[in-house]
N, C-alpha and C positions, 0 to 999 in steps of 0.2 A: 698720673693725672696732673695737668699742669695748671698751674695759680691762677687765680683772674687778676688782671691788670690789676696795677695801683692808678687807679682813677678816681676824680675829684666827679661825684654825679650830686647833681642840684637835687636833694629830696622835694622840693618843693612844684619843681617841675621837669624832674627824670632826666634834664641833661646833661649831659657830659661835658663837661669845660674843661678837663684835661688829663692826662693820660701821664704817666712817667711807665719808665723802660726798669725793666726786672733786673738784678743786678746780675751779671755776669758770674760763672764759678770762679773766675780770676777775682773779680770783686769778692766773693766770699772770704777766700783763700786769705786775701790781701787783709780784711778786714779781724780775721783770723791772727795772723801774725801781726797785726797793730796790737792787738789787745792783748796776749800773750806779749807783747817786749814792753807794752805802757805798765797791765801790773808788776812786771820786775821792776821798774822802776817807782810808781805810784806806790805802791804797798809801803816803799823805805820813806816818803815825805812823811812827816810828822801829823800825828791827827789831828792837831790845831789848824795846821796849815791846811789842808783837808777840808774840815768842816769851814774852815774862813772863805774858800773856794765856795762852797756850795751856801754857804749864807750872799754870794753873788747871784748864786743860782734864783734865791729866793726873790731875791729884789728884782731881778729882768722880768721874773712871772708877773708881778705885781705891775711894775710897769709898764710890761706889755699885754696887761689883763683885754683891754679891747679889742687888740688888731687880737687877740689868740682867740675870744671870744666870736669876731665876726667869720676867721677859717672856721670856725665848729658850724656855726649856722650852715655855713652853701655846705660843706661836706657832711653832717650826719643830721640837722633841721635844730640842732640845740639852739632853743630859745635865748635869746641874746644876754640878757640879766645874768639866764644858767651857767654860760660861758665865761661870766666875768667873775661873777662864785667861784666856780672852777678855777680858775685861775689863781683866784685870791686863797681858796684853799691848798695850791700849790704851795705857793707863797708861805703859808703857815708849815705846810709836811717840811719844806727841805728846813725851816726856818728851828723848827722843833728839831731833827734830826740834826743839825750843824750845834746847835747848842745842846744838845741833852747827850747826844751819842758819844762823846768821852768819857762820861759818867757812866753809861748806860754799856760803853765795852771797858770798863775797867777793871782789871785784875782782880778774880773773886779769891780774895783766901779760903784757906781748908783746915779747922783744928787738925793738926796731923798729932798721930794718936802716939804714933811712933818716934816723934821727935823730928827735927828738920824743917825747912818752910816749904809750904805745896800751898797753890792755887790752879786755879782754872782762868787762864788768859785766854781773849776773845781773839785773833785772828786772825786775816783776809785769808781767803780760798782759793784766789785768781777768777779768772773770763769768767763771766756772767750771761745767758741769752737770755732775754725777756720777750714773751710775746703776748702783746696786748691787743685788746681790743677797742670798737670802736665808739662806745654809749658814754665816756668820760673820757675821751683821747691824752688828757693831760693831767688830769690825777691818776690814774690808772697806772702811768708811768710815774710819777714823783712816789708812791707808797713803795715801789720796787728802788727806785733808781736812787733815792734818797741815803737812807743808810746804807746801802752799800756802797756808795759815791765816799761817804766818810767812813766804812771800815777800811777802806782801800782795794776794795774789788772794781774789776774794768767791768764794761758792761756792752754787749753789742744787742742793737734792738730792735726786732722786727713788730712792726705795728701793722693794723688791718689795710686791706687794701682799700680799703673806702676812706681813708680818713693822711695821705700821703703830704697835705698840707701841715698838717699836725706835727706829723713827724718831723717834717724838715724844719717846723718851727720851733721845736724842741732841741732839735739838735742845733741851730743858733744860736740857742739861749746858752746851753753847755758851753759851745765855743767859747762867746763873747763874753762867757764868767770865768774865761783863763782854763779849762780844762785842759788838761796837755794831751796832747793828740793819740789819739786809741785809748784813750781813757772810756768814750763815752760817742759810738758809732752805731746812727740808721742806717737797716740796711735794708732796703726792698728785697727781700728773698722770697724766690720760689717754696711751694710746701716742700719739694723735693728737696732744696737746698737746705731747709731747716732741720731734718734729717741728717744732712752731711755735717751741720755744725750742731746737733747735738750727741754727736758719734766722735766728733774729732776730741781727741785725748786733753786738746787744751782747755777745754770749754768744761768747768766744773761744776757746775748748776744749772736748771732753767727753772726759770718762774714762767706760770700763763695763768692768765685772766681770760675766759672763755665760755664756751660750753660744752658740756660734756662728751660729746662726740672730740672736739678736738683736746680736750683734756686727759680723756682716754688713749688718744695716740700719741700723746706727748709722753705722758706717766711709763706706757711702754718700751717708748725707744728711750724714755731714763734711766727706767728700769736696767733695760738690755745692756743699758753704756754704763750702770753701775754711778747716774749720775743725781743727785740730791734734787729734787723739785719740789716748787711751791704751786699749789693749785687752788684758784676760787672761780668757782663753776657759778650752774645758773641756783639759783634759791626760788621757793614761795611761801613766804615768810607770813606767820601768821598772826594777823593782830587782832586781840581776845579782848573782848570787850566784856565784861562782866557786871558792872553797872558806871554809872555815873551822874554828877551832879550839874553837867553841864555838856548836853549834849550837844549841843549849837555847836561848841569850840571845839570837842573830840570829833564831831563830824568834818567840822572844818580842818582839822591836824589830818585825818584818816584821809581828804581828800588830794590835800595837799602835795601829802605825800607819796599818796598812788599816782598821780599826775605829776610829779617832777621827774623831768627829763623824758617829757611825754611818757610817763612809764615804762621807758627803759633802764631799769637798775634795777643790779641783781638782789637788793636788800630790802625792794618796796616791799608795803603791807597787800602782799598779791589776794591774799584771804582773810578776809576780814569775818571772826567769827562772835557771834553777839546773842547774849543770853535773850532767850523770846520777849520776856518783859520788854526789852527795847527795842528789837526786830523791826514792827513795823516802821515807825519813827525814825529809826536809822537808815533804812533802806529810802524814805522817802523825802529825810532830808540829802540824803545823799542824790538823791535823782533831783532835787531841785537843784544843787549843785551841779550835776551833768549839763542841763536843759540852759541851763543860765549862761554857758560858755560858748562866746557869742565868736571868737576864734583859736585855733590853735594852731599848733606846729606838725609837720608834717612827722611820720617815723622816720628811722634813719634810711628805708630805700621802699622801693615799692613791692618787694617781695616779703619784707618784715610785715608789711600791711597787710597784704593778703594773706599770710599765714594768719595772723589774730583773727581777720574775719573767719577764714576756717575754722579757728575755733570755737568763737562764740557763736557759727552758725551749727556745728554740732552740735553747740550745747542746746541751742533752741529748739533743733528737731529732735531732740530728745527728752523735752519737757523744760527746759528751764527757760526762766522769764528774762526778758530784753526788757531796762523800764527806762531808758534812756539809749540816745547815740548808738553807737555800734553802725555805723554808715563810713561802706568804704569809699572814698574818692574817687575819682575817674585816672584812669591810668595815662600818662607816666606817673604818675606826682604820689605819692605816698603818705596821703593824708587820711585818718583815721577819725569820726567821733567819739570823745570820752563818753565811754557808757559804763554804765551799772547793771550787772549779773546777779539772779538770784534764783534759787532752785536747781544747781548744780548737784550729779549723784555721783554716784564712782561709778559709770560706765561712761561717761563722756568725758571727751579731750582735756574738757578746762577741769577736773578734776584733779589730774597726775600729772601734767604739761606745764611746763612755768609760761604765761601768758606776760610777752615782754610788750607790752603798750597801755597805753591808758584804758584798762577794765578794769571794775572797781567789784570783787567776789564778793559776797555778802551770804553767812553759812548761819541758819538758824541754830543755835542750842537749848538743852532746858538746865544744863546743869553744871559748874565747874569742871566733874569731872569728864562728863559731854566736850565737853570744850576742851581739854587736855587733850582727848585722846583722836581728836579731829585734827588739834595741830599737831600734831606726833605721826597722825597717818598722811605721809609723804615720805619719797626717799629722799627730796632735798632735805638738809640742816643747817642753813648759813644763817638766819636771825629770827628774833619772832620778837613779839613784845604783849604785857598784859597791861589793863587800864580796870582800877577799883578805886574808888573813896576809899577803901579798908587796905591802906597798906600791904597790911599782913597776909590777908586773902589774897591780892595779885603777885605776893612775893610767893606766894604756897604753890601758885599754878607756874609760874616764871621759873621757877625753883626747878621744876621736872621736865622742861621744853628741853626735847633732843637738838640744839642747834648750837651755834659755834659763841652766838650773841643772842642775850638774855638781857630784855629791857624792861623797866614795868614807871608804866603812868610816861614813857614816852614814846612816840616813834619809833626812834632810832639813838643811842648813845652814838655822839660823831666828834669827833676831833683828832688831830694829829697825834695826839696820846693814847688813844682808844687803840686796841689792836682788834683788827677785822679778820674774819674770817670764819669757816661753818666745816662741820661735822657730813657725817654719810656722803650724796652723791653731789654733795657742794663743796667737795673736795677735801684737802689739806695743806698744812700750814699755817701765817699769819703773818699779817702787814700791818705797819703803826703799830704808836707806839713800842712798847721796851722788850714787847714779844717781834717787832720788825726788826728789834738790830741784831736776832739772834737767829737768824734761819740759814744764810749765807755763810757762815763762821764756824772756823774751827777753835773748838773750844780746848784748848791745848791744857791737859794736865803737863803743871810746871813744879817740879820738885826738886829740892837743895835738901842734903840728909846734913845733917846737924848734932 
């Protein structure tokens, strides 16, 4: 089965502005042997010099936060602000990783019990593939490409086909910060093609950022090649409300954050579940929220939109309530209204389904442990978070959530230092922080008898 074009398609109004050519298996091959001879030589520069490169890296993102922000809009509808975020959080990943990562791979000693000096030295591995997707085209990349850029691993990098602007403006940025050539190579590959480079003997890791289906076929041909992968799939991530002293501004955080990036991220508070005392209140400031938003952004195509309709339109004919939005656009254009969901069971879609758009789930409980065992019933496990007055009580329920990231009284814990990543069918591994500079790495027992 052969790839869909890498093409630039307007989410806003469904057309195609441009089109790039698949690369070639000579391109592969080529691409292959750049990066195979750049880590023989990359691995021997010194890790100062390394990290000095990729603190160049950080400064082009920041600088060219706008022009990178306005390719996000025509190619996947990222609201403009988001893209410059985005950017500027680039800017912090590589900025953190250029500064912290010689600390952070430094020779761990060993009391050796027997005499002699032992440690655990950090490593490079060689060729690196990363394949990412297209709801953060450029952070997505920086949490991969960052510290490994400064342990001295090459990296060749297949990005979504919907987002080809991105890529090649990434790989500008790498250039024009001094990277030395095969260090750090897009390449438009066929699915088929990415099979032959995660089989070929050079190629010692992949990372993906995805969804399960293609998470699943990567994990296997890593498997099969005996090759180390990093996975972070989709999440819905459950944010437990238990009570509060200020609903106004939790509704406002809760909404916030299920609507940024039109609700494509895999970390949002996809389920939001809320002890009865607050239920009604919460559901209906949330819908004055929906009703209020006078425009938005398109999803990333127009087939992302009609799946979400299909969902929340299952959910309605099968009893649960629409209290806002949920209005899909006229086709080509990919635009969706934020609405608010409520009376969802376990026989409908939006139940088990991660729903990647602006729907905001809202799950009645009567009791903490009600609520525990609601967000625990899912196979995703990538984040959740609790919100109490009582500390103690949102750290009791926080404390037992099966997921990767565990937050209480916020959102989301975010920063460059934070390591990301979820448990069950939201994959494995971690990126950022000091759990990032250790996935990619061989962790070399170094022993001197004495």
């Amino acid at each position: 089965m052969s790839s869909p074009a890498y093409q630039v398609t307007d989410p806003s109004t469904g057309e195609v502005v441009q089109t790039f050519d698949h690369a070639t298996d000579a391109d592969v091959e080529a691409a292959l042997t750049a990066s195979a001879a750049a880590y023989a030589s990359w691995r021997e520069v010194p890790m100062a010099e390394r990290a000095a490169v990729v603190k160049k890296v950080a400064a082009l993102f920041a600088e060219r936060a706008d022009d990178l922000a306005a390719i996000a809009t025509q190619e996947m509808g990222k609201p403009g602000s988001e893209g410059v975020e985005e950017a500027e959080f680039c800017q912090a990943i590589f900025d953190y990783f250029a500064d912290e990562g010689p600390t952070l791979a430094a020779d761990q000693p060993i009391k050796a019990l027997s005499g002699g000096r032992a440690m655990v030295q950090r490593l490079p591995i060689g060729p690196l593939l990363g394949i990412m997707p297209w709801n953060f085209p450029y952070y997505q990349i920086a949490r991969f490409a960052a510290p490994n850029l400064v342990l001295g691993n090459t990296i060749i990098l297949k990005h979504a086909e919907s987002v080809p602007r991105s890529a090649l403006a990434v790989q500008q940025i790498m250039d024009d910060a001094g990277l030395p050539e095969g260090v750090y190579q897009n390449l438009f590959a066929t699915h088929e093609q990415i099979e032959t480079v995660i089989a070929d003997p050079r190629i010692q890791g992949v990372s993906l950022t995805g969804s399960e289906r293609a998470g699943s076929v990567v994990a296997s041909l890593a498997g099969k090649h005996l090759k180390k992968c990093v996975l972070e799939l989709g999440g819905s991530d459950p944010m437990v409300v238990l009570d509060t002293d200020d609903l106004d501004g939790l509704v406002g955080d809760a909404w916030d954050f299920r609507t940024y990036n039109t609700g494509q991220a895999c970390n949002s508070n996809k389920r939001m579940i809320v002890r009865e005392e607050l239920f009604d209140d919460f559901v209906a400031k949330l819908t004055e929220k929906a009703k209020a938003v006078e425009s938005y952004s398109p999803l990333s195509s127009r087939r992302a939109a009609e799946l979400l309709a299909e969902q929340v339109e299952d959910a309605v004919a099968k009893g649960a309530t629409l209290h806002a939005g949920g209005v899909l656009g006229e086709a080509p254009a990919a635009y969706y209204s934020p609405a608010v969901l409520s009376g969802v069971t376990p026989e409908m879609r939006a139940y088990s389904e991660e729903l990647f758009g602006p729907v905001a789930v809202v799950y009645k409980v009567s009791s903490d442990e009600e609520a525990l065992a609601l967000a625990n019933d899912t196979t995703y496990g990538l984040g959740g978070a609790v919100f109490s007055t009582d500390v103690a009580r949102a750290e009791k329920v926080a404390q037992r959530l099966e997921v990767g990231m565990a937050n209480v009284n916020t959102t989301a814990g975010e920063g460059a230092e934070i390591p990301f990543g979820g448990v069950k069918r939201s994959g494995f591994g971690r990126e950022l922080g000091p759990l990032g500079m250790d996935e990619f790495v061989n962790k070399r027992m170094y022993y001197v008898a004495g």
